[in-house]
C-alpha positions in Angstrom: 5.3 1.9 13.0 3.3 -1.0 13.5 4.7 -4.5 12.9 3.2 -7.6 11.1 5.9 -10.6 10.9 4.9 -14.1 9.4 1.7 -13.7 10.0 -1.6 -15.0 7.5 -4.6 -13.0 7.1 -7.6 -13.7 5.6 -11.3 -12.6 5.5 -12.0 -9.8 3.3 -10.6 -6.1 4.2 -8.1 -8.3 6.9 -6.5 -4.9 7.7 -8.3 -2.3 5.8 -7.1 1.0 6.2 -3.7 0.7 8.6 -1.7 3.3 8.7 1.9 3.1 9.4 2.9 -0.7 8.9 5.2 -2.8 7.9 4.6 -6.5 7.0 7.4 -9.0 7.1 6.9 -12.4 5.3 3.2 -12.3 5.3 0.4 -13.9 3.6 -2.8 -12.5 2.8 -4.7 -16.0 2.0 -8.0 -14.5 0.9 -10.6 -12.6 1.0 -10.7 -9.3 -0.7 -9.1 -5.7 -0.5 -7.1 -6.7 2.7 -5.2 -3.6 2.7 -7.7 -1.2 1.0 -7.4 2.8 1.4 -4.0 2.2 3.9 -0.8 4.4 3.8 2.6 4.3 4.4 3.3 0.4 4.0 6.6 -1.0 3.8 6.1 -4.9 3.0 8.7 -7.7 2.5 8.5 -11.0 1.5 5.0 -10.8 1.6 2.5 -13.0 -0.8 -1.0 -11.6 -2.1 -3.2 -14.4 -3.4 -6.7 -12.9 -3.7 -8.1 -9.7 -5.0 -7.3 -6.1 -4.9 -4.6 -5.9 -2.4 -3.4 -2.5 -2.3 -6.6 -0.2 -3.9 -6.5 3.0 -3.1 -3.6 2.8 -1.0 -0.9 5.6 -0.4 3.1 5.3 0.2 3.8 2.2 -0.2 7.3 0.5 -0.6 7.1 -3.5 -1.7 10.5 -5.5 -1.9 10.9 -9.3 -2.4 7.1 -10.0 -2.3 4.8 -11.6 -4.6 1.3 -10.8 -6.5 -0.1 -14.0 -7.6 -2.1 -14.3 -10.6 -5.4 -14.6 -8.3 -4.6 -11.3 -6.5 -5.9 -9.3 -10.0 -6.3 -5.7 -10.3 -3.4 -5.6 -7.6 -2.6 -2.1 -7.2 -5.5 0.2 -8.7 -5.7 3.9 -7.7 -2.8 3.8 -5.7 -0.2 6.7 -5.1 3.3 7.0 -5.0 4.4 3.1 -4.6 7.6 1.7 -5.4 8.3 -2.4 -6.1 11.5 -3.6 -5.9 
């Protein structure tokens, strides 16, 4: 599994499409769909501020991490994720 820790991201589609990630106090500044059509995520402490962070994504586990207001439609058309 790769590994993202306290990292910032931005541009849009940052890291469209990973596969087999975990993110570990992260921020994804801006820019939109930075995560798009990716699969098995595990992501802690992690902030979304801009748009469509997880579409279309697949087996995902989010704990301890934030979805701001700005970071609308969050999670459309994606399977099997669990928020804790």
């Amino acid at each position: 599994m790769k590994e993202y820790k306290n990292g910032t991201y931005t541009g849009e589609r940052a890291l469209f499409a990973s596969k087999d990630a975990s993110f570990d106090n992260c921020l994804f500044k801006d820019g939109e769909s930075p995560l798009k059509e990716s699969s098995n995520l595990k992501i802690n402490k992690t902030t979304f501020a801009w748009k469509y962070p997880l579409w279309y994504c697949t087996d995902v586990l989010v704990e301890n991490s934030l979805i701001k207001e700005t970071a609308r439609s969050g999670i459309w058309y994606t399977k099997n994720i669990t928020m804790n």
